[in-house]
C-alpha positions as CSV (number, residue, x, y, z in Angstrom):
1,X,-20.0,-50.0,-24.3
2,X,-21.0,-50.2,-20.3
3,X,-23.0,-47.5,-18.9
4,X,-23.1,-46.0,-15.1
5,X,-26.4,-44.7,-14.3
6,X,-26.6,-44.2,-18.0
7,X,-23.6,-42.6,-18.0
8,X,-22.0,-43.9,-21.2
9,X,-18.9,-44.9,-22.0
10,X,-18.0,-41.6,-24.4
11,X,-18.9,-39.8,-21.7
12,X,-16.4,-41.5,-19.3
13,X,-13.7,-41.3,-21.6
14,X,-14.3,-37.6,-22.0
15,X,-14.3,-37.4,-18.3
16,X,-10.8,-39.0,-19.0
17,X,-9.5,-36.8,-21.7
18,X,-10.3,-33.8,-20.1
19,X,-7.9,-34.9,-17.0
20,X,-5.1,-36.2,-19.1
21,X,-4.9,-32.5,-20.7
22,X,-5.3,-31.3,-17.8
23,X,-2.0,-32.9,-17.0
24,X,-0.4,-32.4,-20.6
25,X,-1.2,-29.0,-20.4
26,X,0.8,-25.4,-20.4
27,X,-0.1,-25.5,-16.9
28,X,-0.1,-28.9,-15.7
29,X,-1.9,-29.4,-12.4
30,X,-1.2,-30.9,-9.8
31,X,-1.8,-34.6,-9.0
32,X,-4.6,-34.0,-6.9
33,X,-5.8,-31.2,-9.0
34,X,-6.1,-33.9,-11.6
35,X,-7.8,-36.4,-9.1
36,X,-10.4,-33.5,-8.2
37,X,-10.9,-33.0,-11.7
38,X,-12.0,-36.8,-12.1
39,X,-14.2,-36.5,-9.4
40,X,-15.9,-33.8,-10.7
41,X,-16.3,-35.0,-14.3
42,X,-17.4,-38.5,-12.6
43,X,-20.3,-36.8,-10.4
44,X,-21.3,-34.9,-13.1
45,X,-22.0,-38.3,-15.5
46,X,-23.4,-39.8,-12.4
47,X,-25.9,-36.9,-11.6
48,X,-27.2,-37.0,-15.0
49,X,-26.8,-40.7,-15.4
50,X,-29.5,-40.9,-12.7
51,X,-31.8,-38.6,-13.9
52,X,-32.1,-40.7,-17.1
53,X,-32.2,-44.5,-15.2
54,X,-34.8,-42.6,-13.1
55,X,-37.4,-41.7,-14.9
56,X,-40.4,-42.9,-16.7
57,X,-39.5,-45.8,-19.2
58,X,-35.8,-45.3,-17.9
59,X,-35.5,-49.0,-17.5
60,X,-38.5,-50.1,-19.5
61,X,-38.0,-48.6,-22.9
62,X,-33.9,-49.1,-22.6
63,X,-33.4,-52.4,-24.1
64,X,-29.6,-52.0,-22.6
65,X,-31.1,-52.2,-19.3
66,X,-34.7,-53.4,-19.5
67,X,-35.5,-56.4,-16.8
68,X,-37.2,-59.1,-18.3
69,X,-39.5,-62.0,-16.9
70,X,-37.1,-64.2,-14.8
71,X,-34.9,-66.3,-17.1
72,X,-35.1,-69.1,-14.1
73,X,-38.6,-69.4,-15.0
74,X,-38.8,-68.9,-18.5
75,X,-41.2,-72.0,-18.7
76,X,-43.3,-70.4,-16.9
77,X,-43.6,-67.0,-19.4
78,X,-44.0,-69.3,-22.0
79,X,-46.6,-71.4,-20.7
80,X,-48.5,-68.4,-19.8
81,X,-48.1,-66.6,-23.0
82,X,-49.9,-70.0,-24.7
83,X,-52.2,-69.8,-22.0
84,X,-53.7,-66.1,-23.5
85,X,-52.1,-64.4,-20.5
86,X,-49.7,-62.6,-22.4
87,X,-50.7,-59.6,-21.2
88,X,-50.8,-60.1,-18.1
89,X,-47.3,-61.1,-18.3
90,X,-46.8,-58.1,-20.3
91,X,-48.3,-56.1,-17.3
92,X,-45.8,-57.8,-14.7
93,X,-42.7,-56.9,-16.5
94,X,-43.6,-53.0,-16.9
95,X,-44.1,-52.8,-13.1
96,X,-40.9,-55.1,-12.8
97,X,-39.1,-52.0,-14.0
98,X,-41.2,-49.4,-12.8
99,X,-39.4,-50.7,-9.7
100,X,-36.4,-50.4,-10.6
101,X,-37.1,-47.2,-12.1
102,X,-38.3,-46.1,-8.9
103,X,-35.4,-47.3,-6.7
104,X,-32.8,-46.3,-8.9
105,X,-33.7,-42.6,-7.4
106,X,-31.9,-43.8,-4.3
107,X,-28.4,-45.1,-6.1
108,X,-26.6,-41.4,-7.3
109,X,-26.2,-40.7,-2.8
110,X,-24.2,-44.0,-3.0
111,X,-22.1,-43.6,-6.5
112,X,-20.9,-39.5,-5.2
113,X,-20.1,-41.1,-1.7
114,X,-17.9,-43.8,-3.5
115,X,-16.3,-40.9,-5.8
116,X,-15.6,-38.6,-3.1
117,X,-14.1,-41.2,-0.9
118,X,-11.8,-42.2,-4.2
119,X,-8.4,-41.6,-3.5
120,X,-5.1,-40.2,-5.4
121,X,-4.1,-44.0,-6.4
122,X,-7.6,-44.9,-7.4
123,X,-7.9,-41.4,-9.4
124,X,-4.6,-42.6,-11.5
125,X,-5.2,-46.1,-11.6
126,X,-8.5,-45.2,-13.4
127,X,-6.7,-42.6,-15.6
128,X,-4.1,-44.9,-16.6
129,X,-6.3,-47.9,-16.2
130,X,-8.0,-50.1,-18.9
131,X,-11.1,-47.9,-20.8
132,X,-13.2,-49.4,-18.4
133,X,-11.5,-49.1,-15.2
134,X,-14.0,-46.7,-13.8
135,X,-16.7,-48.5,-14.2
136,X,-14.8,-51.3,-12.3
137,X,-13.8,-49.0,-9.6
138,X,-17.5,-48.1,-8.9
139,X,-18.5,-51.8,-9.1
140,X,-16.2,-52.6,-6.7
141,X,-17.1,-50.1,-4.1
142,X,-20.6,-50.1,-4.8
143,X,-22.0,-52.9,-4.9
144,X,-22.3,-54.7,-1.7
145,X,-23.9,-50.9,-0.5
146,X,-26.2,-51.2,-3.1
147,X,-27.8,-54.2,-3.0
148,X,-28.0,-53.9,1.0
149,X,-29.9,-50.6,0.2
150,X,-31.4,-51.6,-2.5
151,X,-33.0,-55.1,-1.3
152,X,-35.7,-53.2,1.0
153,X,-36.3,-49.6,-1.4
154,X,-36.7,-52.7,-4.6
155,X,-39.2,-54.4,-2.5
156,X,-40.9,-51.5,-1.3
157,X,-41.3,-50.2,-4.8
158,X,-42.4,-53.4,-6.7
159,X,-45.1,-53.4,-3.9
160,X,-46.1,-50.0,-4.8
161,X,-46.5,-50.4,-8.8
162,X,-48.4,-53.7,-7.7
163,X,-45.8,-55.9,-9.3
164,X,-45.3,-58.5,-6.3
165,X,-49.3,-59.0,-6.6
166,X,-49.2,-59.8,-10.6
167,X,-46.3,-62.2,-9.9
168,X,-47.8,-63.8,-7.5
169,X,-50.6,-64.0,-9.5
170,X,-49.1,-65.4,-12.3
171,X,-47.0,-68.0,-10.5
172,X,-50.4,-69.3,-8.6
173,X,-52.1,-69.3,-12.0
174,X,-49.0,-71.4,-13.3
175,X,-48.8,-73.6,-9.8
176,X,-52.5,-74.3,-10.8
177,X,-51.6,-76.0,-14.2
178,X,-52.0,-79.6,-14.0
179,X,-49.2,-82.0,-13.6
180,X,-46.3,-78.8,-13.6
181,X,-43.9,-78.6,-11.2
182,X,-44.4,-76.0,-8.7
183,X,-42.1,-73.0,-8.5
184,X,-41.7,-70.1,-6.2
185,X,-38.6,-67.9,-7.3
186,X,-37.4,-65.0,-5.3
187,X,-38.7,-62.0,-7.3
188,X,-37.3,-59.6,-4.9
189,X,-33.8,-60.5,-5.1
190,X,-34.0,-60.9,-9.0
191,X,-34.6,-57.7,-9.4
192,X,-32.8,-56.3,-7.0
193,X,-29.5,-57.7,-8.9
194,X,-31.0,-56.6,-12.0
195,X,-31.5,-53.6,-11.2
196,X,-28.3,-52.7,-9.8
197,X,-26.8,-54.8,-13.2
198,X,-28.8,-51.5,-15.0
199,X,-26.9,-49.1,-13.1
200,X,-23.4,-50.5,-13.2
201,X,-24.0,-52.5,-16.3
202,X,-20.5,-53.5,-17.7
């Protein structure tokens, strides 16, 4: 399965099957009746996609797309954890994706830009494409926009929920530990890529 915004991959292919009849039909439409068609059903999934990546829990409680404690630093959870601060690493993961929950608000602009700019060839090469070729398209043309526009909204938000401050908390409280190396990972860009990952996840 991938999902675009939450937008799964039934709902794609419905998207799809709607156009092809539209194309087999009594009537068949033109080519770029079809390729409006596809546009539509595409903004449609994304609109509502968004809505559900958006929200409370919308990354947190999806275990498709929850972000966890950076895998880089995995030594560091785990030290933590035997530590007694579970919690508090507990804590820094649920504002991880409160951040992300609260940037993704900004992505569904970028994804209806990218579908309205989508043209004839790209409508049929994702109709006739692999099941997943719409999701590629959109990674594609997305991407590189998103994480440009993402990098400042993800920090912004991650300082709002506080999460910057209980990483950095946690890091100093494992840079502390006796005789460990010292680490300093780049939380921001982390979950920047993450959370773009949860909107175009493949």
């Amino acid at each position: 399965m991938f999902i675009i915004l939450g937008c799964t991959s039934a709902q794609i292919n419905q998207a799809l099957s709607e156009a092809n009849k539209m194309m087999t039909g009594e009537k068949p439409l033109t080519t770029a009746e079809v390729g409006d068609g596809l546009k539509e059903a595409l903004i449609k999934g994304i609109s509502n996609g968004s809505d559900i990546v958006s929200q409370l829990d919308g990354y947190f409680k999806n275990p498709e797309i929850k972000i966890p404690f950076p895998p880089d630093v995995k030594k560091v959870e785990d030290r933590l954890r035997q530590l007694g601060l579970g919690s508090e690493v507990d804590k820094f993961v649920m504002t991880l994706n409160r951040g992300a929950e609260e940037a993704a608000k900004e992505a569904k602009p970028v994804f209806i830009s990218a579908i309205k700019q989508m043209t004839i060839e790209d409508a049929w090469g994702i109709l006739k494409g692999e099941q997943d070729a719409a999701t590629q398209y959109l990674q594609r043309t997305t991407t590189a926009q998103l994480k440009e526009k993402f990098a400042p909204i993800v920090q912004s938000a991650l300082n709002k929920v506080n999460a910057t401050k209980y990483y950095t908390d946690l890091v100093t409280a494992y840079n502390n530990i006796p005789l460990v190396q010292k680490v300093n990972p780049d939380l921001n860009e982390y979950a920047t890529d993450m959370a773009i990952r949860g909107i175009v996840l493949p």
